[in-house]
N, C-alpha and C positions, 0 to 999 in steps of 0.2 A: 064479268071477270073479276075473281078475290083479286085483291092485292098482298101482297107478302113482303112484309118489313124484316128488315135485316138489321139488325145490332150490332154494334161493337163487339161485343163477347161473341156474334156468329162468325165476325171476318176474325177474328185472333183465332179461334177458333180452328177457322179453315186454315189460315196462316201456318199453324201448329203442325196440323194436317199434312199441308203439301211439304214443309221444312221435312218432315219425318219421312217421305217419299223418295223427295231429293237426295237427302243422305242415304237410303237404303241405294236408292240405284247407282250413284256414283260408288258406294262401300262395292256394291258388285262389281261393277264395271273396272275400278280398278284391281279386284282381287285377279280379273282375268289376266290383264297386259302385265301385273308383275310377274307372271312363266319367263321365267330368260329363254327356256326349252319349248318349244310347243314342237306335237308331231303334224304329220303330213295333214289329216283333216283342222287339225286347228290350224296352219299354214292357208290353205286352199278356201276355208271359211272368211280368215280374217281380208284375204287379198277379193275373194269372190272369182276363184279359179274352179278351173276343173282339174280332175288329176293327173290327164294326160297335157295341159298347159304348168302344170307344176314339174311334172318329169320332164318336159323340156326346158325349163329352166334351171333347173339342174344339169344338163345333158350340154346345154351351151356355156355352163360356167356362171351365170348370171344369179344363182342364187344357192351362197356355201350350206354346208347342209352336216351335218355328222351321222355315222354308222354306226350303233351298234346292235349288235347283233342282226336280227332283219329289220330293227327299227330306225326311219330315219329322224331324224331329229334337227331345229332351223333355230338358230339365236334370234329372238325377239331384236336385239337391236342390231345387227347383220341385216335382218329380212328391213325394218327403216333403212337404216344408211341405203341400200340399193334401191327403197322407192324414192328417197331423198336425191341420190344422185343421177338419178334418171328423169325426173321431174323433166319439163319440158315449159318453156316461160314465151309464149306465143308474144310477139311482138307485131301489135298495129299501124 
């Protein structure tokens, strides 16, 4: 079995590499959560609902939502506060 040496210049190298990954994914990730607006499947994706458990969440009040026209529409920080306040803190 060869053996394979690695240099300084190979870890700066990779260093550079995964720095440059990091940023791309976080630059994504937060282009998404800045929508103040998301519609129904961006709602239903971010919670991991179905869409008949998203219309009843609507239906009982439990998550504000705007109309318009046939589109519904859910405030990014609306849809937190109600996972925020519903959290549940199990106690041993």
């Amino acid at each position: 079995m060869a053996a394979t040496t690695i240099t300084t210049d190979d870890l700066r190298e990779f260093r550079m590499e995964l720095l440059d990954d990091l940023k791309e994914l976080l630059s994504n990730q937060s282009s998404t959560i800045s929508k103040r607006w998301l519609k129904s499947p961006e709602v239903r994706k971010l919670l991991g609902i179905s869409p008949g458990t998203l219309q009843n969440l609507r239906i009982n009040g439990t998550l504000p939502y705007t109309k318009v026209g046939g589109v519904l529409y859910y405030d990014y920080e609306e849809i937190m506060t109600v996972m925020k306040e519903n959290r549940i803190h199990n106690k041993f």
